[in-house]
DSSP file (Angstrom, degrees, kcal/mol; ACC not computed):
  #  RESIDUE AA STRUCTURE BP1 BP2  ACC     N-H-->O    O-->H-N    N-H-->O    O-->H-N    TCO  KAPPA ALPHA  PHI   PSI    X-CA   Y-CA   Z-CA
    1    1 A X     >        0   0    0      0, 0.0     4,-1.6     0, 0.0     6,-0.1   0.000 360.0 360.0 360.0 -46.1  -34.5   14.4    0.3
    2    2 A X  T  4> +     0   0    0      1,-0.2     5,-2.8     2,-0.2     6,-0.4   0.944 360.0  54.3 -60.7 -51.0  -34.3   14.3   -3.5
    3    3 A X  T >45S+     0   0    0      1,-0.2     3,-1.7     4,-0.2     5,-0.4   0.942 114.3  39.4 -39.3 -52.4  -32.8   10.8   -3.2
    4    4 A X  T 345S+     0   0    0      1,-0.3    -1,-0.2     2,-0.2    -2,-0.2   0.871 106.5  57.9 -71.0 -24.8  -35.5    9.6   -1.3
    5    5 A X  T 3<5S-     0   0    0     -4,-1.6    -1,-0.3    26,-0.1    -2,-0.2   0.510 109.6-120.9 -79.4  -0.9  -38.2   11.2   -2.9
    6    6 A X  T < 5S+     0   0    0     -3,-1.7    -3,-0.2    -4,-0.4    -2,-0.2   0.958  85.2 116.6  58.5  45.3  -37.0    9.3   -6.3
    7    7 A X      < +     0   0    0     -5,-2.8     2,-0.4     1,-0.2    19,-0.4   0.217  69.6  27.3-112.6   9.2  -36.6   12.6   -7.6
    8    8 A X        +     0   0    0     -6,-0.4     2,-0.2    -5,-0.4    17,-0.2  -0.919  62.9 148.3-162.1 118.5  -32.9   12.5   -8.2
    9    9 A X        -     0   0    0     15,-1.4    15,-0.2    -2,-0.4    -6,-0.0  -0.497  29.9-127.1-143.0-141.9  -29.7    9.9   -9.0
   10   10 A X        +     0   0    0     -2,-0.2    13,-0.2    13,-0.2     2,-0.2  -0.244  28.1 173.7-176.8  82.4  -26.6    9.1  -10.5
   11   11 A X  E     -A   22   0A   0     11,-0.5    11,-2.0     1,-0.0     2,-0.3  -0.631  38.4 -88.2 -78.1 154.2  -25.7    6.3  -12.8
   12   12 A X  E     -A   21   0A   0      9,-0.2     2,-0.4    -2,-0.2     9,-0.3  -0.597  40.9-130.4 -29.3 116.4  -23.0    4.6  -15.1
   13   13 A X        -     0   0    0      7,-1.9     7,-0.3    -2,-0.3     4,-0.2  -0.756  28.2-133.0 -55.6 104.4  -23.4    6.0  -18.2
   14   14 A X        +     0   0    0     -2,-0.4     2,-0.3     2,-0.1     3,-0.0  -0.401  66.9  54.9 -71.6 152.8  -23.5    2.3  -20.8
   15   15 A X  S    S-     0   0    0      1,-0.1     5,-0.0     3,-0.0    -2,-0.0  -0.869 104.8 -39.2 119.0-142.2  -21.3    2.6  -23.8
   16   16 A X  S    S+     0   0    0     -2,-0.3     2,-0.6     1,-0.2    -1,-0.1   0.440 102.2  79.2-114.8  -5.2  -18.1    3.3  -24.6
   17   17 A X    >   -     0   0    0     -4,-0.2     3,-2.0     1,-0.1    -4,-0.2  -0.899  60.7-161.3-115.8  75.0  -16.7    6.1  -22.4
   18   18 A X  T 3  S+     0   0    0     -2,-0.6    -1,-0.1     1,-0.3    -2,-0.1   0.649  86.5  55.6 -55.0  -6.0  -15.9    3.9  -19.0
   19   19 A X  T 3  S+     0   0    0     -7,-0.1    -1,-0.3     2,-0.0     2,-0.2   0.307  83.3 117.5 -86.1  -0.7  -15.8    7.6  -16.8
   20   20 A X    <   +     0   0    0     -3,-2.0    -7,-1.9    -7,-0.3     2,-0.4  -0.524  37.8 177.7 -97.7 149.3  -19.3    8.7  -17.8
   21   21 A X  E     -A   12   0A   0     -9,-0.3    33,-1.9    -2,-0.2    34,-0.4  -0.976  17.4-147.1-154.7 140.6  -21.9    9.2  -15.5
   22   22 A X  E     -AB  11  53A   0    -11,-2.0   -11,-0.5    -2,-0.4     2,-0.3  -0.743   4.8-153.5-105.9 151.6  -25.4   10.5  -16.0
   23   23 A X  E     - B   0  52A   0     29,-1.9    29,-1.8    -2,-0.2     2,-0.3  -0.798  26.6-162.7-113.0 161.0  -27.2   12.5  -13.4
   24   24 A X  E     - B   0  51A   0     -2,-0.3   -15,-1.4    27,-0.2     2,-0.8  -0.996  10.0-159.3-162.5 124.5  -31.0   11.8  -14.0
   25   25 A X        -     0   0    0     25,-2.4   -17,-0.2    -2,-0.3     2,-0.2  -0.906   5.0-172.5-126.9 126.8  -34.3   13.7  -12.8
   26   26 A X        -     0   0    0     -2,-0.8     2,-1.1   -19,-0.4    10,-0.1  -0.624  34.6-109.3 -89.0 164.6  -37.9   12.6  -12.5
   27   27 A X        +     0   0    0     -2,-0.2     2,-0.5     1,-0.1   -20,-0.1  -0.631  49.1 167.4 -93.5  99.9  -41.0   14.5  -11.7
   28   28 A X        -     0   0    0     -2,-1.1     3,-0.1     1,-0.2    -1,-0.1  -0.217  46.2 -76.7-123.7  46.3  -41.4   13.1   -8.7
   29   29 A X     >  -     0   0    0     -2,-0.5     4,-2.3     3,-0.1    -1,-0.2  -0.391  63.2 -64.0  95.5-173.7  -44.0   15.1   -6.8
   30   30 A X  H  > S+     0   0    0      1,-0.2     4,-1.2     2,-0.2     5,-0.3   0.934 136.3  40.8 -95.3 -29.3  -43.8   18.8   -4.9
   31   31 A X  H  > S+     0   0    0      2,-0.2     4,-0.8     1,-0.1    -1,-0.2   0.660 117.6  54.3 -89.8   8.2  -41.2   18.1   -2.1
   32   32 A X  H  > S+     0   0    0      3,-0.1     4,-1.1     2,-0.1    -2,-0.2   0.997 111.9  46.2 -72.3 -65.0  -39.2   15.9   -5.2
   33   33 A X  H  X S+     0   0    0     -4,-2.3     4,-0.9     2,-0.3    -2,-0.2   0.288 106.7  57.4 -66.6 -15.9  -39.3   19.1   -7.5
   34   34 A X  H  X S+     0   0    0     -4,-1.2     4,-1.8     2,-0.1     5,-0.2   0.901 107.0  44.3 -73.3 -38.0  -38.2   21.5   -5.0
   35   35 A X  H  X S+     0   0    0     -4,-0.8     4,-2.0    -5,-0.3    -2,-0.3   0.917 112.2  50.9 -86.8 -27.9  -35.1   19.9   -4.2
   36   36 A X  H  X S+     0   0    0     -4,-1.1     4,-2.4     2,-0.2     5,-0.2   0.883 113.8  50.1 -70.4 -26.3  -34.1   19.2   -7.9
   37   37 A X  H  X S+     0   0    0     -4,-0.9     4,-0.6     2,-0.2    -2,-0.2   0.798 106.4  50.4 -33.9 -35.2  -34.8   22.9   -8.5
   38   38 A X  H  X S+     0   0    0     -4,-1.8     4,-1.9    -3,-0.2    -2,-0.2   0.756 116.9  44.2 -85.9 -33.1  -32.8   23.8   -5.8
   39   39 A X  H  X S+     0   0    0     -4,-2.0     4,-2.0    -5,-0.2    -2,-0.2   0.989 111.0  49.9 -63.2 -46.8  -30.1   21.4   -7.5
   40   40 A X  H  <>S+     0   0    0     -4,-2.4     5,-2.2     1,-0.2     4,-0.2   0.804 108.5  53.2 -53.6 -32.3  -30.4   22.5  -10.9
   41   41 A X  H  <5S+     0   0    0     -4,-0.6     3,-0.4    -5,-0.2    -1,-0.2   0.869 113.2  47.8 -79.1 -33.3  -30.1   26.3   -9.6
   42   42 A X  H  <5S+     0   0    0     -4,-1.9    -2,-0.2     1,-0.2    -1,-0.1   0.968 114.8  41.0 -36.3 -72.2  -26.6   25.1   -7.8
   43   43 A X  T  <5S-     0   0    0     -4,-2.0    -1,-0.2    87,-0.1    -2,-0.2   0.282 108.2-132.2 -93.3  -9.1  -25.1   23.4  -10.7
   44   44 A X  T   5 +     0   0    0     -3,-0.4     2,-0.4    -4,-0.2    -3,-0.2   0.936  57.0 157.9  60.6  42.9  -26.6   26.4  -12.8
   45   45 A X      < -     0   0    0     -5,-2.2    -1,-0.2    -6,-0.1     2,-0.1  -0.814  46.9 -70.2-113.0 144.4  -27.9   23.5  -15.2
   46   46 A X        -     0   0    0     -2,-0.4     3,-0.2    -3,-0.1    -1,-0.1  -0.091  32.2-145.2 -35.8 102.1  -30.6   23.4  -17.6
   47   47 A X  S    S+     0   0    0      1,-0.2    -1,-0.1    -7,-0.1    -7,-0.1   0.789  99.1  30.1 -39.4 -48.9  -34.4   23.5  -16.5
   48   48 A X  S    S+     0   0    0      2,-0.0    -1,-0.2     0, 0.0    -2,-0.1   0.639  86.8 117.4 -73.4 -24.7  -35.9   21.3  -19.0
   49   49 A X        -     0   0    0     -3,-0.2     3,-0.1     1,-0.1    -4,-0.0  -0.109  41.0-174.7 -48.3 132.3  -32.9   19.2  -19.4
   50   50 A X  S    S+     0   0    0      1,-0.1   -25,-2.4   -26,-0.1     2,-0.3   0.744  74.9  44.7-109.1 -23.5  -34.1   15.3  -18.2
   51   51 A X  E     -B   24   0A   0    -27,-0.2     2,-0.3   -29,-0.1   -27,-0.2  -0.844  57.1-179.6-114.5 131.6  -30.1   13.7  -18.7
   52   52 A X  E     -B   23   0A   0    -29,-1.8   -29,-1.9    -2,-0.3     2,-0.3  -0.865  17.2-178.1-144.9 117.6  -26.9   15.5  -17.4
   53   53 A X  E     +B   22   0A   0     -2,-0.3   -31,-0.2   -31,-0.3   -33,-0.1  -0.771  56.9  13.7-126.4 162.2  -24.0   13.1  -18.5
   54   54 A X     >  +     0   0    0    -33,-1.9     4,-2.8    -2,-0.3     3,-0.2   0.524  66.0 147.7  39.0  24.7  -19.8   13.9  -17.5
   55   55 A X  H  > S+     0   0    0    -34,-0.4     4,-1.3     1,-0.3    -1,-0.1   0.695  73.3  51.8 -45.4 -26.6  -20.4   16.6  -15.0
   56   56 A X  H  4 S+     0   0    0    -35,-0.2    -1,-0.3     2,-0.2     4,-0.2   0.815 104.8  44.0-105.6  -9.2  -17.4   15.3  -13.5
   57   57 A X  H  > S+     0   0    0     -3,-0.2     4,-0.8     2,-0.2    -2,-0.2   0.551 108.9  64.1 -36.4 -32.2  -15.2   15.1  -16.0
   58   58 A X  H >< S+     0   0    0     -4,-2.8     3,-2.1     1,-0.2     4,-0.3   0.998 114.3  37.8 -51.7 -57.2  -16.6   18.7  -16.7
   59   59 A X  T 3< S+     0   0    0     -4,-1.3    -1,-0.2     1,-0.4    -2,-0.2   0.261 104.5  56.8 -83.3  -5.2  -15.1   19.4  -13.4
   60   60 A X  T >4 S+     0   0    0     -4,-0.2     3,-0.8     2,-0.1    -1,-0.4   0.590  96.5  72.4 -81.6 -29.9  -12.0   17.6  -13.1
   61   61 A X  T << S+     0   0    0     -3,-2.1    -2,-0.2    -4,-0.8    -3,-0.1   0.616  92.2  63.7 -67.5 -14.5  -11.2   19.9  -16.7
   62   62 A X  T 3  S+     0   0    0     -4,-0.3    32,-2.0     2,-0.1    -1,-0.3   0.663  75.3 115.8 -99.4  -8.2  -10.8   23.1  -14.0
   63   63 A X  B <   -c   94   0B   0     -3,-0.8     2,-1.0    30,-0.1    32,-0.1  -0.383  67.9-139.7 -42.0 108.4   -7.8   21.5  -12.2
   64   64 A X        -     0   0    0     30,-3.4     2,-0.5    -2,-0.2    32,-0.1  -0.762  35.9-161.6 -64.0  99.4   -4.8   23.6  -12.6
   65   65 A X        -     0   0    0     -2,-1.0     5,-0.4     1,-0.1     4,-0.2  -0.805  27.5 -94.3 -79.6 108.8   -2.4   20.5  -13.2
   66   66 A X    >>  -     0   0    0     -2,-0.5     4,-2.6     1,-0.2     3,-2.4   0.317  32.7-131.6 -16.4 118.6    1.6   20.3  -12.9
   67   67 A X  T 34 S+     0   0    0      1,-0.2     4,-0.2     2,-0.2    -1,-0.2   0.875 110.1  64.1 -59.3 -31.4    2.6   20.8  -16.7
   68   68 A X  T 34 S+     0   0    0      2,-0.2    -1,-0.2     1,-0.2     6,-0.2   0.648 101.5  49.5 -44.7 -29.4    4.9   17.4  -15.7
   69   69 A X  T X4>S+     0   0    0     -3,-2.4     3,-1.4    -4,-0.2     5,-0.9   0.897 110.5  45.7 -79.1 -47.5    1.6   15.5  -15.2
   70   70 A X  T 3<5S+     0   0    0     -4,-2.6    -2,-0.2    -5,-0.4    -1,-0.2   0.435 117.8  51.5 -76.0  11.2    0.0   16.7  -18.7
   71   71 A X  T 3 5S+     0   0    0     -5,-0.2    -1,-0.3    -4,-0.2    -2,-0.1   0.414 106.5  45.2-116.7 -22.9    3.3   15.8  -20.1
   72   72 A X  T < 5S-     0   0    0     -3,-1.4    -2,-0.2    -4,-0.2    -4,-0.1  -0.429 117.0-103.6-129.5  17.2    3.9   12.5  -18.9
   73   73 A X  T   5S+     0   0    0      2,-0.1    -3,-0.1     1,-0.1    -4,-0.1   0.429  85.2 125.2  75.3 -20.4    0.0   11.2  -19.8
   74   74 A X  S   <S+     0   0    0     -5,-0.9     2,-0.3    -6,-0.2    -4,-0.2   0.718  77.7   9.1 -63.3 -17.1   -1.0   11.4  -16.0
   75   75 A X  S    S-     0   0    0     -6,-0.4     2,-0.7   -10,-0.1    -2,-0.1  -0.993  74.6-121.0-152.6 156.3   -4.0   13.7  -16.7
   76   76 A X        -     0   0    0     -2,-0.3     2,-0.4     1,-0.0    -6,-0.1  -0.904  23.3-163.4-114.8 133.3   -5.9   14.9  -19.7
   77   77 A X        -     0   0    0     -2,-0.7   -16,-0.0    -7,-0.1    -1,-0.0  -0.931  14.8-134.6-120.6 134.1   -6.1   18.6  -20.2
   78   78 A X        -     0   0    0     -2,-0.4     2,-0.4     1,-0.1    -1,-0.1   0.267  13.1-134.2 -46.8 171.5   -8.5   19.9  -22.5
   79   79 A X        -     0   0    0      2,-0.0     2,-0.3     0, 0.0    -1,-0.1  -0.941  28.8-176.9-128.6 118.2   -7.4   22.4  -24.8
   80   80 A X        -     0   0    0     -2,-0.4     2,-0.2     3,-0.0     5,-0.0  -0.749  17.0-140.1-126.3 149.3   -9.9   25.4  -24.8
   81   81 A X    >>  -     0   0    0     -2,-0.3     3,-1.8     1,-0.1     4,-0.6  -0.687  35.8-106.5 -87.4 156.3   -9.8   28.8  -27.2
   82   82 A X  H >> S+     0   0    0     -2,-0.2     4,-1.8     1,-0.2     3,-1.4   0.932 123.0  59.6 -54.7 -38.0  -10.7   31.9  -25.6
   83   83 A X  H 3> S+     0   0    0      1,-0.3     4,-1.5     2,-0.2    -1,-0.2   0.680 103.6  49.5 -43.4 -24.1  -13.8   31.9  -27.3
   84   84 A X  H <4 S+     0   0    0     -3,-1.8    -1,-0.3     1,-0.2     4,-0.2   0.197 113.9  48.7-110.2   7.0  -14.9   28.3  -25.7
   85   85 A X  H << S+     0   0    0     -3,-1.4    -2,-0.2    -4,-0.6    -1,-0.2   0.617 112.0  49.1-111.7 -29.1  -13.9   29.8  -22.1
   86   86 A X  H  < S+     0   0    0     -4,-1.8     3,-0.4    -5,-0.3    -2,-0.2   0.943 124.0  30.2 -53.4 -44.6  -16.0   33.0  -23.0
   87   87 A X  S  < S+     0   0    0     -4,-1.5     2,-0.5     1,-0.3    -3,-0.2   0.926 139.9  24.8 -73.5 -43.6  -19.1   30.7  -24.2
   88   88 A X  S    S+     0   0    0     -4,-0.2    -1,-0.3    -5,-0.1     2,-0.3  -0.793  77.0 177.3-113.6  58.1  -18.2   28.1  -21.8
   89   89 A X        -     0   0    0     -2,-0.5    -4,-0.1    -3,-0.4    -3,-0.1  -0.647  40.8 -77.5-116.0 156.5  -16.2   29.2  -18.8
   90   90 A X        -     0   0    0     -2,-0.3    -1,-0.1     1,-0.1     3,-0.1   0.004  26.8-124.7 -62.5 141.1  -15.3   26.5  -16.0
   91   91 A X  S    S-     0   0    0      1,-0.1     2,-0.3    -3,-0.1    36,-0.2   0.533  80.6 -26.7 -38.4 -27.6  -17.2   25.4  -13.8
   92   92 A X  S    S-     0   0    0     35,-0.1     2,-0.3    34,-0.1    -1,-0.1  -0.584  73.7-111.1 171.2 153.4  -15.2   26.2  -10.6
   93   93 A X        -     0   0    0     -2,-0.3    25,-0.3    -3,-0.1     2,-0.3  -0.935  15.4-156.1-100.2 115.8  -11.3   26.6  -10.4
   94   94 A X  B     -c   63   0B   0    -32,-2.0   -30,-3.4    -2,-0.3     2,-0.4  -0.884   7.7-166.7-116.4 149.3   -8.8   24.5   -8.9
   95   95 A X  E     +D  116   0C   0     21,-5.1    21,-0.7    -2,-0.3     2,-0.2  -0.810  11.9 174.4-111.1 149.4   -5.7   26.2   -8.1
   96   96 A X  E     +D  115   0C   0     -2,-0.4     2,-0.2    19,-0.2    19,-0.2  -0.854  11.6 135.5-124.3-174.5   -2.6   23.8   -7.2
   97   97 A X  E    S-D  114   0C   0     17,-0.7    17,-2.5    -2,-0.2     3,-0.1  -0.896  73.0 -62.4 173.7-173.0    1.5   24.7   -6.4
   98   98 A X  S    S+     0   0    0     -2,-0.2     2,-0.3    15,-0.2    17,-0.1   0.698 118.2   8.5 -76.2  -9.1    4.0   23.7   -4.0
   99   99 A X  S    S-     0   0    0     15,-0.1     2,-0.4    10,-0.0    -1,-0.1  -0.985  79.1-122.3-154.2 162.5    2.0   25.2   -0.7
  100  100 A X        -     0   0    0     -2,-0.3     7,-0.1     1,-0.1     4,-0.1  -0.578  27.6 -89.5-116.1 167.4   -1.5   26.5   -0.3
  101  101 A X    >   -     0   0    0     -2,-0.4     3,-1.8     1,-0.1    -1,-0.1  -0.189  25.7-138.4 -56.5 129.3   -2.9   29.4    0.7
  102  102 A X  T 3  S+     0   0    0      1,-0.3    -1,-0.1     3,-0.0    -2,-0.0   0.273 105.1  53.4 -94.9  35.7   -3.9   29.9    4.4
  103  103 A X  T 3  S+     0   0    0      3,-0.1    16,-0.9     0, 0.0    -1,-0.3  -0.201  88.8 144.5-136.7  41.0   -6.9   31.4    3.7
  104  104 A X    <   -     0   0    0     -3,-1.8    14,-0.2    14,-0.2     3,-0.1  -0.360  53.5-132.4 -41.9 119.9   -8.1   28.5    1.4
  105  105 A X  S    S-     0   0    0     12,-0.3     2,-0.2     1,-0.2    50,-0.2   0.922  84.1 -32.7 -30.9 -60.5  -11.5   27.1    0.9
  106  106 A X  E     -E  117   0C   0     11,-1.3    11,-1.6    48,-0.1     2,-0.3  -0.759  68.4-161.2-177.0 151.5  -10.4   23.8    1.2
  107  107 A X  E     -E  116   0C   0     -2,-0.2     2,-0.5     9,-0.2     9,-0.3  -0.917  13.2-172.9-161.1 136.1   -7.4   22.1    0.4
  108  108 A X  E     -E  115   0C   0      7,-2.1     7,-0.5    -2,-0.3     2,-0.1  -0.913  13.9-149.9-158.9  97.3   -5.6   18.7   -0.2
  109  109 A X  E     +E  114   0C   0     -2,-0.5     2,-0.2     5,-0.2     5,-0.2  -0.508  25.8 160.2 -86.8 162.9   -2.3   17.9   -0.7
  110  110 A X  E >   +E  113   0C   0      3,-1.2     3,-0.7    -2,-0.1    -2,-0.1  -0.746  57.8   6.8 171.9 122.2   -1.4   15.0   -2.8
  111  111 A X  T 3  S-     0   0    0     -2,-0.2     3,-0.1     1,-0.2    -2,-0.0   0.534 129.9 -54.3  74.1  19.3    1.7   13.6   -4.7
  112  112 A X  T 3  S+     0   0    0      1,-0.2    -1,-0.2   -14,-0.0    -3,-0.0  -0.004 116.9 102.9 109.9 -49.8    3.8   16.3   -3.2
  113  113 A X  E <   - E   0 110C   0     -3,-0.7    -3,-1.2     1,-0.1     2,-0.6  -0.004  66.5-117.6 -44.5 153.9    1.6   19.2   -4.3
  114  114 A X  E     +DE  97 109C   0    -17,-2.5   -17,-0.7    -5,-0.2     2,-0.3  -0.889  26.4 174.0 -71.5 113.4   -1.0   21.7   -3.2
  115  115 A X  E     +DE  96 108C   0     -2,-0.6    -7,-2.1    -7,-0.5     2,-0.3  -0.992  16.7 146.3-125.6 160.2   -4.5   21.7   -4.7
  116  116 A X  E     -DE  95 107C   0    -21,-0.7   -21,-5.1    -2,-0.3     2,-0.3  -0.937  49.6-120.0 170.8 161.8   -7.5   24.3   -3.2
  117  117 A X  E     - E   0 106C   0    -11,-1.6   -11,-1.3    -2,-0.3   -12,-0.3  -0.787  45.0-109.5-143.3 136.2  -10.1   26.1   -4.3
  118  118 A X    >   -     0   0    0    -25,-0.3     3,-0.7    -2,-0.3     7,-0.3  -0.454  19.3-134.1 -88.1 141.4   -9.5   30.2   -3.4
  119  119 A X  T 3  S+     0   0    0    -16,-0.9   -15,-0.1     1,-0.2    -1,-0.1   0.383 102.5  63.2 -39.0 -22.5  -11.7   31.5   -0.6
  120  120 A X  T 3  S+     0   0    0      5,-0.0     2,-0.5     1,-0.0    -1,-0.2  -0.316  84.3  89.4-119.9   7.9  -12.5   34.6   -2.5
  121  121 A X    X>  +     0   0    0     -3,-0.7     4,-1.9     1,-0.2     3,-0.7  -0.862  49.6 178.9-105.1  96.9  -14.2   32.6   -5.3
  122  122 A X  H 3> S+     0   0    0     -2,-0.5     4,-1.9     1,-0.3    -1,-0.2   0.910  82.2  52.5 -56.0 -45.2  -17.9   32.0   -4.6
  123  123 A X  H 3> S+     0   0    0      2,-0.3     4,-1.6     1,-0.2    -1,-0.3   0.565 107.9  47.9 -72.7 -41.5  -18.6   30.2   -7.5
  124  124 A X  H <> S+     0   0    0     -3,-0.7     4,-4.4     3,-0.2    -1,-0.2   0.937 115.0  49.0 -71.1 -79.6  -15.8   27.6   -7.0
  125  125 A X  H  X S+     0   0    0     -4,-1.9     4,-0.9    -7,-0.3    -2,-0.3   0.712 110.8  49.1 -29.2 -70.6  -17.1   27.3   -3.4
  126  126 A X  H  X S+     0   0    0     -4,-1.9     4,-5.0     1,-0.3    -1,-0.2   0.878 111.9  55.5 -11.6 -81.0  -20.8   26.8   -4.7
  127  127 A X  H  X S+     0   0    0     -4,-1.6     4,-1.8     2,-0.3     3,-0.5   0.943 113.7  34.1 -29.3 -76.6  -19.4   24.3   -7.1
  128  128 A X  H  X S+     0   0    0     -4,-4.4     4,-6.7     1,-0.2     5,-0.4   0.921 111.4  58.6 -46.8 -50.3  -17.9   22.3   -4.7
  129  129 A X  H  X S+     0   0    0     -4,-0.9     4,-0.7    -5,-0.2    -2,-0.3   0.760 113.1  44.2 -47.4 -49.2  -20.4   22.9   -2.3
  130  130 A X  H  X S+     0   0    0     -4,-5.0     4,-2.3    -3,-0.5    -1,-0.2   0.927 103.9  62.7 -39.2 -49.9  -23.1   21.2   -5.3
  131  131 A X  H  X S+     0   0    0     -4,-1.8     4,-2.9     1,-0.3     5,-0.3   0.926 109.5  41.4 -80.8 -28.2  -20.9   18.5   -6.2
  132  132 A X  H  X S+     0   0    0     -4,-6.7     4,-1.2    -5,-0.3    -1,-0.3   0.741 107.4  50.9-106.3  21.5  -21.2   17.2   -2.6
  133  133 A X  H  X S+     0   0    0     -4,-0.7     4,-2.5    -5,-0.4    -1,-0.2   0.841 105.7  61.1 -89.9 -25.9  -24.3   17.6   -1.8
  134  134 A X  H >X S+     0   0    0     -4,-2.3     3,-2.6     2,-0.2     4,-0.6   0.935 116.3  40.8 -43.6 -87.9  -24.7   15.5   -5.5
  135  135 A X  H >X S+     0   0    0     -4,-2.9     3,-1.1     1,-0.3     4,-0.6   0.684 110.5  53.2 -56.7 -44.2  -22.7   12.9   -3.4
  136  136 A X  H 3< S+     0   0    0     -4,-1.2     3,-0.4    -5,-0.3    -1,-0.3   0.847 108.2  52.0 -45.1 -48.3  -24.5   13.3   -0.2
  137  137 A X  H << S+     0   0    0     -3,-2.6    -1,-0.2    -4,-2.5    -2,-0.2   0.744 105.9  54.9 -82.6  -2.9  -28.1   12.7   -2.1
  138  138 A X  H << S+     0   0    0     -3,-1.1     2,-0.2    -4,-0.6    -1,-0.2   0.657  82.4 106.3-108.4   8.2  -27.0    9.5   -3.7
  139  139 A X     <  -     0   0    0     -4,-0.6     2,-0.1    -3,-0.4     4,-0.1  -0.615  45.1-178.9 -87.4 138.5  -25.9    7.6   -0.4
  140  140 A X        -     0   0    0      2,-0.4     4,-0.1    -2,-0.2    -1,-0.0  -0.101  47.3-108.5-101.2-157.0  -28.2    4.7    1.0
  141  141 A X  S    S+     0   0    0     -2,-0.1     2,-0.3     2,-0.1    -2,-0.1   0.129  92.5  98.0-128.0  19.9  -27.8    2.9    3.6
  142  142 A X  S    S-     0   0    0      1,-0.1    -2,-0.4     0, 0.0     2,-0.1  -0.790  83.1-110.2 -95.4 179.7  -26.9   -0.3    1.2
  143  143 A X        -     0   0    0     -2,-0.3     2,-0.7     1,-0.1    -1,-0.1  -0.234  34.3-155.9 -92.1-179.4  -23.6   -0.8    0.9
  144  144 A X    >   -     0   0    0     -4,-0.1     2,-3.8     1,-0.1     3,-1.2  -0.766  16.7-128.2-144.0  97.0  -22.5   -0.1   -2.3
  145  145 A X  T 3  S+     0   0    0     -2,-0.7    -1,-0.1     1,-0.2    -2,-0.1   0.332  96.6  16.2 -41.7  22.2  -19.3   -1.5   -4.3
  146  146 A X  T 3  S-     0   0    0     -2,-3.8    -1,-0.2     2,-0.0     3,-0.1   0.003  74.8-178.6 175.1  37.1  -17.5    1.8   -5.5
  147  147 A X    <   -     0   0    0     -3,-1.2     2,-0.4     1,-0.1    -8,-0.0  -0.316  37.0-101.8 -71.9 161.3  -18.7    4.6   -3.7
  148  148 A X        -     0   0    0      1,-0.1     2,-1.3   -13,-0.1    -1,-0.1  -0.414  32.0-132.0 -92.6 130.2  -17.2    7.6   -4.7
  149  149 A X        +     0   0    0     -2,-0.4     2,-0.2    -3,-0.1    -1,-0.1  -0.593  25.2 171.6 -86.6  85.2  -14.4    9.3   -2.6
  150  150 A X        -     0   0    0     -2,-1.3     2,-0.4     2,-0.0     0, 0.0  -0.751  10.0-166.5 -98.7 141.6  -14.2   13.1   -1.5
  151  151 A X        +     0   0    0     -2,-0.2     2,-0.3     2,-0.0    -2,-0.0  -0.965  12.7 168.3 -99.2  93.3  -11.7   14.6    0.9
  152  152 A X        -     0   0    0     -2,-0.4   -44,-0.1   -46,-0.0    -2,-0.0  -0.860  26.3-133.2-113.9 115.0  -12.1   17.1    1.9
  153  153 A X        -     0   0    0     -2,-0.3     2,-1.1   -46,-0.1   -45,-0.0   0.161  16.9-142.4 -29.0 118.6  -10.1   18.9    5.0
  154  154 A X              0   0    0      1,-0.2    -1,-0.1   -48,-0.1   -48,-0.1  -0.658 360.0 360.0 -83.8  98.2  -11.9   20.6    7.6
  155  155 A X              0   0    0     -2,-1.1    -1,-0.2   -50,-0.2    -2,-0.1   0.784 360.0 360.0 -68.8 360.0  -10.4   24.1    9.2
């Protein structure tokens, strides 16, 4: 609806950061502005704000990762103070180990591992629940060289 309405997108970010991606809003009429209200209120994101750049990088930073991956270069994890998790605390939480919970949100194995987002976290859920409807509003019906790939398991 947002998509269509041109109210709503996703691009490459140009410049120097090949992972960045901007999310991008227009005013684009009343059924345009409902559904980026109703996004912004999801994503808890800034009314006025016209640019939203590395939302998924934000969200990739809430992976609990095998200390053997951050150790061996396979993933970057941030290094946050308590203060910058007070001010700043993650966006949803993902939790991994060697098997996952069977009363999981969702869950994915992959390399060996467990990853899943706790049942008992709304916020996490929400979160997820945003990022694909973010992915949901930016598919057309042309085809598209790279579209971006979520798995997620169905109970």
């Amino acid at each position: 609806m947002a998509h269509n309405a041109r109210a709503f997108g996703i691009r490459r970010k140009s410049g120097s950061d090949p992972n960045a991606i901007e999310i991008y809003f227009h005013d684009a009429g009343e059924a345009g502005g409902r559904a980026v209200r109703k996004i912004r209120e999801l994503l808890g994101l800034d009314p006025k704000a016209k640019e939203l750049v590395r939302i998924l990088v934000d969200f990739a930073s809430c992976i609990d990762v095998p200390s053997t991956d951050a150790a061996e270069g396979r993933v970057f994890t941030p290094d946050r103070s308590a203060e910058q998790l007070r001010v700043f605390p993650p966006l949803l939480r993902v939790h991994t180990g060697e098997t996952a919970p069977p009363d999981a949100y969702t869950a994915v194995h992959y390399r060996g591992r467990w990853f899943w987002i706790d049942d008992r976290d709304p916020q996490s859920n929400r979160a997820l629940s945003a990022l694909l409807l973010l992915f949901s509003l930016t598919e057309t019906s042309a085809p598209q060289s790279a579209p971006p790939l979520v798995t997620v398991p169905v109970r």
